[in-house]
VEXGU-113143 format. One record per atom (N, C-alpha, C): x, y, z; residue in one letter. Coordinates in pm, whole numbers, plus 50000, padded with zeros to 5 digits. Each point is the difference from the previous one (the first is absolute). Example, Ala and Ser with C-alpha at 12.3 -4.5 7.8 and 13.67 -1.06 7.14 Angstrom:
2
513194943150780A 499115011950000A 500905012050000A 499655010549928S 500825011950006S 499235010950073S 
# end
This chain:
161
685545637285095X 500815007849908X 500464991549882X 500014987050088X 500814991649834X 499074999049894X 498444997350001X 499074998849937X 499955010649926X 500015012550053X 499645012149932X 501155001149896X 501774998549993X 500435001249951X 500394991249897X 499394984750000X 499874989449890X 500005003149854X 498545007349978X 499735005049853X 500385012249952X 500645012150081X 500925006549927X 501424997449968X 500714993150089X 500924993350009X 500274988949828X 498624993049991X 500124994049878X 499745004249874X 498875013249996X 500025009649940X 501325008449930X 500805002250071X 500885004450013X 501294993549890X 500354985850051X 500664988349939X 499565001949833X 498794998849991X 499284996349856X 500635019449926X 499585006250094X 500195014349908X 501345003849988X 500754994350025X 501645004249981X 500364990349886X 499374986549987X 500534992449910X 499125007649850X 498935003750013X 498895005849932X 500865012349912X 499955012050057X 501245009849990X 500924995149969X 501104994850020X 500884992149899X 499834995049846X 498984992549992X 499684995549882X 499125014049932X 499295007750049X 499745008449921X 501135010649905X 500785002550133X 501275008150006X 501024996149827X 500304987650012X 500224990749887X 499645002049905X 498664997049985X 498895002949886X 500115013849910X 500185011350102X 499985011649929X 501415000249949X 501084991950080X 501414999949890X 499844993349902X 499224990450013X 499754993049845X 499035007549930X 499505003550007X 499025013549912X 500905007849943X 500915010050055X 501325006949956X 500714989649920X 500574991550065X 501364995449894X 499264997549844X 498354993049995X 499365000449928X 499965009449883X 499675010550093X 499695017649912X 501015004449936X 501284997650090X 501285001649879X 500704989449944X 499154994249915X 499964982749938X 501754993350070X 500055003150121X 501084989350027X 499314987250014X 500724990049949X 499944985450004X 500694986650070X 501135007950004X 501044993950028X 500444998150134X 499105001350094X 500235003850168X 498705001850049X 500294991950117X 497705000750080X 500295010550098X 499034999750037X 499845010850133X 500644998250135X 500304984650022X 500864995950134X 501405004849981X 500334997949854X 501405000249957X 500445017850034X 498585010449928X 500415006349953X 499855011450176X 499524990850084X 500065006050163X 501324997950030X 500714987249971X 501374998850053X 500705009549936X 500095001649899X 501045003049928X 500135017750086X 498185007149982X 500225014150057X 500904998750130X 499474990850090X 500324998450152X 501975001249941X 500374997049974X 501604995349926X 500275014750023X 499175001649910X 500915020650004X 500934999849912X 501135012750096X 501535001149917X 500864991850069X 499554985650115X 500764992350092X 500694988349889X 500584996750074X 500634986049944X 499934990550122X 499764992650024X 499824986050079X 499444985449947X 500064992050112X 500064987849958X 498534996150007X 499804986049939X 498714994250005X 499675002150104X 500914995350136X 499465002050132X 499715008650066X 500435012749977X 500195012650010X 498655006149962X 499684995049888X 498655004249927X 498664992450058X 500314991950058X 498774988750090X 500295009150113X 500804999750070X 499595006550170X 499575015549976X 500455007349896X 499505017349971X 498024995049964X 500174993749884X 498935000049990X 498954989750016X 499934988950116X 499564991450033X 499394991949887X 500424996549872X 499964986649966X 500014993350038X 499154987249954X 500584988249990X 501324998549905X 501054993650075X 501454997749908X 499794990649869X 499244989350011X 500394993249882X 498975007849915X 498845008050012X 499825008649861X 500495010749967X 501185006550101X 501065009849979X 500534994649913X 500694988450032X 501264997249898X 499054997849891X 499224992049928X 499344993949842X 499665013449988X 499385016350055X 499975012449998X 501195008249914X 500944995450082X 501275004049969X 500254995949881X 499934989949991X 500654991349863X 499255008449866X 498575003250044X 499324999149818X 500295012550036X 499995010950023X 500365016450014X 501795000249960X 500734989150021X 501265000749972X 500084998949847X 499064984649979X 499794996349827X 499785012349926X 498735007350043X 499325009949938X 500545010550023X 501665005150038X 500785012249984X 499705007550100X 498944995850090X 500365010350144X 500505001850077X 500874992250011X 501134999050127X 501104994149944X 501015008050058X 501674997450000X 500164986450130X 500744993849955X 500454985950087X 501144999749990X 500795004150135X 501554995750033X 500384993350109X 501024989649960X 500334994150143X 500965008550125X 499644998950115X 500465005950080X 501704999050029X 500545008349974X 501455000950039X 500644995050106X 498825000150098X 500904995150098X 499244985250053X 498595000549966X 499664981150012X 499404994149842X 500764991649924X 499854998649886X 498674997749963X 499334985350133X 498804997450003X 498795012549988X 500315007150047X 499085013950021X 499795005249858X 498935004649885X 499675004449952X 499465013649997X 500315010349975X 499745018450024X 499155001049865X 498945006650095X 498815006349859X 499945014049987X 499895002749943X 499895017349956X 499145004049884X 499165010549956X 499235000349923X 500475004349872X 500494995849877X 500515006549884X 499265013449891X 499865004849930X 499775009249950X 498375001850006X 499934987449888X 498254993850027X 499694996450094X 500444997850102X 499134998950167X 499805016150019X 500905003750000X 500095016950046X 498685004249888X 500425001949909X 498725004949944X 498474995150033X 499904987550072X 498874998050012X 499755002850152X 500594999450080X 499715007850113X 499965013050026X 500255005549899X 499785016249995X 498474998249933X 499504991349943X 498855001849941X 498414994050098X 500824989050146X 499565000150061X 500015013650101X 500975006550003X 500075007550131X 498655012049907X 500135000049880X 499005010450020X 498304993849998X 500084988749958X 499084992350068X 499115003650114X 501014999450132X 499925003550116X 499505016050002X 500865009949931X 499645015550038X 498825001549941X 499734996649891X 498154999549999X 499524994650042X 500234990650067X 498624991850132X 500555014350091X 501145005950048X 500095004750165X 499165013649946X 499895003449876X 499495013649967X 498464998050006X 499414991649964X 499034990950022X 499035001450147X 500624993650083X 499834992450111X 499155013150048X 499945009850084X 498905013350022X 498794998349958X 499884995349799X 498815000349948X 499244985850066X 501034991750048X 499254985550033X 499505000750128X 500645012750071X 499365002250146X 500794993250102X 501435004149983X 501054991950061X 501145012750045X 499854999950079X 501185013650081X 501074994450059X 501065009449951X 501314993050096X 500134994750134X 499565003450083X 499194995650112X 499444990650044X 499344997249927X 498824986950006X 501144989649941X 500924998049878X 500914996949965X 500824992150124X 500245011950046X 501384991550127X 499175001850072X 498784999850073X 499234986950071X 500094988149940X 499324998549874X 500184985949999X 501324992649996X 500875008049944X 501944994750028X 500274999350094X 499665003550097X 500264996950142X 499274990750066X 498594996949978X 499344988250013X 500394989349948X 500655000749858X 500344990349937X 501654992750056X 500845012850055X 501084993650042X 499804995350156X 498655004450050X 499874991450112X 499404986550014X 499884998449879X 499404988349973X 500894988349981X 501345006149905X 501234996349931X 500844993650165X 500075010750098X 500934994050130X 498714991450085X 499024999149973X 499254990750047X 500494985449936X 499735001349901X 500254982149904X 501245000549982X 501165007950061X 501524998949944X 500254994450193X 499025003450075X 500094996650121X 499734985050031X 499274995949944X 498664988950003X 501174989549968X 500975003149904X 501064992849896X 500874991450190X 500365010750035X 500964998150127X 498924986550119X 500344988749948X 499174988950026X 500724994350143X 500545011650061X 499824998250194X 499045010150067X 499365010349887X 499215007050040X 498364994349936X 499964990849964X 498904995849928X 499404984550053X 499235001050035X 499344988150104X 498834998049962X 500314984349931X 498224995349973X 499294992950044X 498385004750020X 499484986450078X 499684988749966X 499214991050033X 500494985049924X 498055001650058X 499214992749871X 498845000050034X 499794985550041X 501214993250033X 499874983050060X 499215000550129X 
# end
């Protein structure tokens, strides 16, 4: 069984990172099309993921699994470039609160419709809601697999000594 499941298994690895970077691509195609300049496609994923929330750098790494230190330099040029409101937290000074300001908002409304023409889309590509959350459900079983793997009293390696 282990053999058989080797090369989809790695298959698998490569096509999620694959999908990602495509995923990307077509936000940079958009931000492109409506000559924004001023914000990339990683930035302009965080910022949607943000919403109408307010939270912290850290807050924004565990929602949306960043890496933290390109959250924060993230944070910073989207702050430079007027997309985000930055306040210190009232009750821990150290804590910094992000929130999206006018121009964030406007550009996540320009992503969200982004999105409703891919979901209006998706039928002609031969993709059914269905088939959809199969793979979301494959994919989050995949997610408590390697979030499992993490828990290193359940993870035992052999030693080819």
């Amino acid at each position: 069984m282990e053999i058989a499941l080797r090369q989809p298994y790695y298959d698998s690895i490569l096509l999620i990172e694959r999908l990602h970077r495509h995923f990307l691509e077509v936000l940079k195609v958009e931000l492109d099309r409506l000559g924004i300049q001023d914000i990339n496609n990683v930035q302009a994923l965080i910022l949607y993921n943000i919403g109408d929330d307010e939270m912290t750098v850290g807050e924004l790494t565990a929602r949306g699994y960043y890496l933290g230190s390109n959250v924060s330099y993230n944070v910073k040029k989207m702050y430079e470039n007027g997309y985000l409101v930055q306040e210190r937290s009232p009750h821990d000074r150290r804590s910094v609160r992000v929130r999206l300001s006018e121009k964030g908002l406007g550009l996540r409304d320009k992503v969200s419709a982004l999105f409703e023409r891919q979901i209006e889309s998706l039928d002609k590509g031969g993709l059914s809601s269905e088939e959809l959350a199969r793979a979301n459900e494959i994919m989050r079983k995949l997610e408590r697999f390697w979030s499992a793997s993490l828990d290193y009293s359940n993870f035992t390696m052999t030693s080819a000594a």
